[in-house]
N, C-alpha and C positions, 0 to 999 in steps of 0.2 A: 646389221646382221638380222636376218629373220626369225622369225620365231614361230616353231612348231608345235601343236598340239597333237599327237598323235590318241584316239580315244580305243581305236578297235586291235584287239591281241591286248600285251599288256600295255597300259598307258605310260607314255612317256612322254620329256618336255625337250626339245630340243632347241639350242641356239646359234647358229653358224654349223651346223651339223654336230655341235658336243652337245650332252646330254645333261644336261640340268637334275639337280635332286631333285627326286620329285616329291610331291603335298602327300603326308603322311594322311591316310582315309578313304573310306567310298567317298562321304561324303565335300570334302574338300575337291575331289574330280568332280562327282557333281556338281560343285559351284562354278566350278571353271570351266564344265561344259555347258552349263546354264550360259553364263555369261558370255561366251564364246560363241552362243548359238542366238541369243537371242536380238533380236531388231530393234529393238528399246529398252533401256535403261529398266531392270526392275527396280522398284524399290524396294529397299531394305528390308521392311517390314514381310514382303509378298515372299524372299527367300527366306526370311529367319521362321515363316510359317509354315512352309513349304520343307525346308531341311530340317530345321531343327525343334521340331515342332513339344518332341517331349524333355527337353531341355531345361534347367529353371532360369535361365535368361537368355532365352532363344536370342534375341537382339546381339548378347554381349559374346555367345558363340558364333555369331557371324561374324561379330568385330575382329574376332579372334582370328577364325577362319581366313578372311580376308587379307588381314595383316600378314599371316603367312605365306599366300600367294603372293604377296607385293612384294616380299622378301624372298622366294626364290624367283620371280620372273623379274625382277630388277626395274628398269625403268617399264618394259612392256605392261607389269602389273597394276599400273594407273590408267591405262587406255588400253583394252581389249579391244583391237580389228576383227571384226567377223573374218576368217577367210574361206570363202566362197565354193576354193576347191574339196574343203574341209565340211560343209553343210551335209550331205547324207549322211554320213558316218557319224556327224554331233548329233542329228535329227533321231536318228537308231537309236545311239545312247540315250538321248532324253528321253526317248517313247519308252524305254526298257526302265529305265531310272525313277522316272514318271509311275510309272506302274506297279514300282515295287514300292514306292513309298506311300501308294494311294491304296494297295494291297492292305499296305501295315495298318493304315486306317480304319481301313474298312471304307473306303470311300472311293471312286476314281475323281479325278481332276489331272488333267496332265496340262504340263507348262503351258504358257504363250507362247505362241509360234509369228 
């Protein structure tokens, strides 16, 4: 059975067309549209800097984060497929997501594409 990311309207997670709970957070969607969008594996470190940057264990709120998604997307949350038809709509989000947390900075930087 497939697995749906839906990012634009409200986000939702879909698997054989029923609706999965979905990741309590902005940023928890953000990780999952990072990861969903991206062409290479980030490393850990470049998301825990990137998301969770005012944190005091930016590292250990990723672990977190991630374990979460692995727990509602089941087996899919070990191997994220880019899907293809889904690239604009990830692409928007990141650039928007991207910019709000490069806003909070005071810095821009927007992901790897």
């Amino acid at each position: 059975m497939g697995l749906s990311v839906h990012l634009l309207g409200p986000p939702r997670i879909e698997r054989g067309g029923t609706e999965l709970e979905a990741p309590r957070g902005n940023k928890a969607w953000g990780l999952l549209a990072y990861l969903v969008r991206a062409r290479v594996a980030p490393s850990r470190e470049r998301l825990a800097v990137l998301l969770f940057p005012e944190a005091e264990d930016p590292l250990g709120t990723l672990r977190w984060t991630l374990s979460t998604l692995r727990r509602r997307l089941g087996d899919a949350g070990h191997r994220i497929a880019q899907d293809f038809t889904a690239d604009v709509m990830c692409r928007k989000y990141l650039v928007l997501y991207a910019a709000a947390v490069a806003a909070r900075r005071g810095r821009v930087e927007a992901p790897d594409r």
